[in-house]
N, C-alpha and C positions, 0 to 999 in steps of 0.2 A: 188445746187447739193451736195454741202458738207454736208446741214443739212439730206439729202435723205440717204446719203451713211451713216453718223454716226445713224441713225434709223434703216438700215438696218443690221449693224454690233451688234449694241444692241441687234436686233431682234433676229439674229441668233446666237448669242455667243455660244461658249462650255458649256458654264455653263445650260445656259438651255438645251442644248441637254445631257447633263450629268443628268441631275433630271428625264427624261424619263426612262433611261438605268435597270435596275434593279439590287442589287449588285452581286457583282464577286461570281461566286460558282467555285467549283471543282466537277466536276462529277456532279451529280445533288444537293452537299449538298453545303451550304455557309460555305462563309470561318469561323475561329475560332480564335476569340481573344485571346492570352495567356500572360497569367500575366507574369512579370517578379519573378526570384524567390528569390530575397531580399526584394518584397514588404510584406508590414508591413501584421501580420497576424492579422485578427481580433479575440476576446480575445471570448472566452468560456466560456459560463455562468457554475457558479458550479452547478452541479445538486445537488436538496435541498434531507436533508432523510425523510425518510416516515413520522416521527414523526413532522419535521417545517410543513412541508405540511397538517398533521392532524390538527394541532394545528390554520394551517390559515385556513380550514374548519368548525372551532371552532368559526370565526370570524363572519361569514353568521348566519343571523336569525336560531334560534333552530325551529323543526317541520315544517322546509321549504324542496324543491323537489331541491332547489339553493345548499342546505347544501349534501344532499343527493347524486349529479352529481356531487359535488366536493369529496367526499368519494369513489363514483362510477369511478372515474376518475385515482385513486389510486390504487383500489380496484375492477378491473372489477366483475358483477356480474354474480355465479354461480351458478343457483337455483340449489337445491336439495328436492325432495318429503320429506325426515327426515332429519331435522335438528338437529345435539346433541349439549347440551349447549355448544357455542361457548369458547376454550379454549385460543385461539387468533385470534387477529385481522384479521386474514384472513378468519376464519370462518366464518365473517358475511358476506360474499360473498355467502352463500349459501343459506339464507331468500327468498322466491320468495317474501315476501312482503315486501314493500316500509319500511313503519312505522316500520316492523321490525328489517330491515336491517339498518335502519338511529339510532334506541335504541342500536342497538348493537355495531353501529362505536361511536356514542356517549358514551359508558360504558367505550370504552378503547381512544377513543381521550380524555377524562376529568380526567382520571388518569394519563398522561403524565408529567412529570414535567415539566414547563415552560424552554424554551432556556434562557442563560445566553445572556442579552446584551453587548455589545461592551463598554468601560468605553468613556466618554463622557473626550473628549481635555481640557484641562485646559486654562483657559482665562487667557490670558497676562496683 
């Protein structure tokens, strides 16, 4: 009898009739977790300037479509029927061709001077 009654108490526990239930809302929307407001914030990437960015575009095969969608990515494109010789780097947003637009970001990504690295720690 006892092994009957502790099967039955298993069977039926809260916990399984708790996994059925679906969670607590208010209204029709679920509740909302909220952080406390001493928890640690997570840290923000610095955004990079146009020019580190050109420069790691510089990185990717030359006369590639890979080099070109990282320029494009910068540099959204805005064809124009007359293009006048490009005076800055924004100008070559208005190439409707590929080839032409990728010579143009290449003319002024390769003139950039290279970033200054970080000085390397001194070995103990």
């Amino acid at each position: 009898m006892r092994k009957v009654f502790a099967l039955v108490l298993v069977l039926c526990s809260p916990a399984a009739f708790a996994q059925d239930k679906p969670p607590p809302t208010v209204g029709d929307k679920p509740l909302v977790q909220i952080k406390p407001k001493d928890a640690p914030k997570e840290p923000k990437a610095k955004p990079q300037s146009v020019a580190v960015r050109m420069l790691a575009c510089l990185e990717i095969d030359d006369e590639t479509k890979e080099r070109l969608n990282c320029f494009d990515a910068i540099f959204p494109p805005k064809p124009k029927a007359r293009v006048p010789a490009p005076k800055a780097v924004t100008d070559c947003t208005a190439f409707k061709e590929e080839d032409g637009r990728l010579k143009c970001f290449n003319s002024f990504a390769e003139k950039l001077p290279k970033p200054a690295k970080p000085p390397e720690p001194a070995a103990r």
